[in-house]
C-alpha positions in Angstrom: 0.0 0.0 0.0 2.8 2.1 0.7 4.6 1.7 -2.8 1.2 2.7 -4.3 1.1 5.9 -2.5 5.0 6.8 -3.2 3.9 6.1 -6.8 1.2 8.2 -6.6 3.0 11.1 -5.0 5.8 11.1 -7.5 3.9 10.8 -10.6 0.3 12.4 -10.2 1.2 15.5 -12.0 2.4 13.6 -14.7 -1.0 11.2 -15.1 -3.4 14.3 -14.8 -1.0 16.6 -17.3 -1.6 13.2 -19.9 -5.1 12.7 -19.2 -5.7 16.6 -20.2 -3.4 16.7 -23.3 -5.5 13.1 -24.2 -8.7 15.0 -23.8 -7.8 18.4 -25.6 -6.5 16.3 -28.6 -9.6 13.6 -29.1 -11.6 17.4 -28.4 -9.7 19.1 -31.5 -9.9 16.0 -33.8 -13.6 15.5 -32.9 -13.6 19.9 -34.0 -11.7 19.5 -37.1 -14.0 16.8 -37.9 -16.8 18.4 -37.7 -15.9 21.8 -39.3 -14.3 20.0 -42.2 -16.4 17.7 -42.3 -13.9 14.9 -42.8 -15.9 11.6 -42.4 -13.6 9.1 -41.5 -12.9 11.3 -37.8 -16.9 11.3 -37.7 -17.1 7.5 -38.2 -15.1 6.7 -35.1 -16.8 4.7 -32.6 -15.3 7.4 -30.1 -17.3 10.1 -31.9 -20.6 8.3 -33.5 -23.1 8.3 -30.6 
């Protein structure tokens, strides 16, 4: 339990700073996408709901 929080402590900045820039880009593809209208970004399972 110990090695989990030392793990955690050392590298949350690190996982939150990746989860943001993952979220930003999947945001600007799904944009470009949609102002383009470039059909295969559309057609991603990630995108078609």
């Amino acid at each position: 339990m110990q090695k989990i929080k030392n793990f955690l402590k050392k590298n949350l900045n690190i996982m939150v700073l990746s989860i943001i820039l993952i979220y930003m880009l999947l945001l600007g593809l799904g944009t470009i996408g949609e102002l383009f209208k470039i059909n295969w970004i559309l057609k991603l399972p990630l995108f078609n709901v």
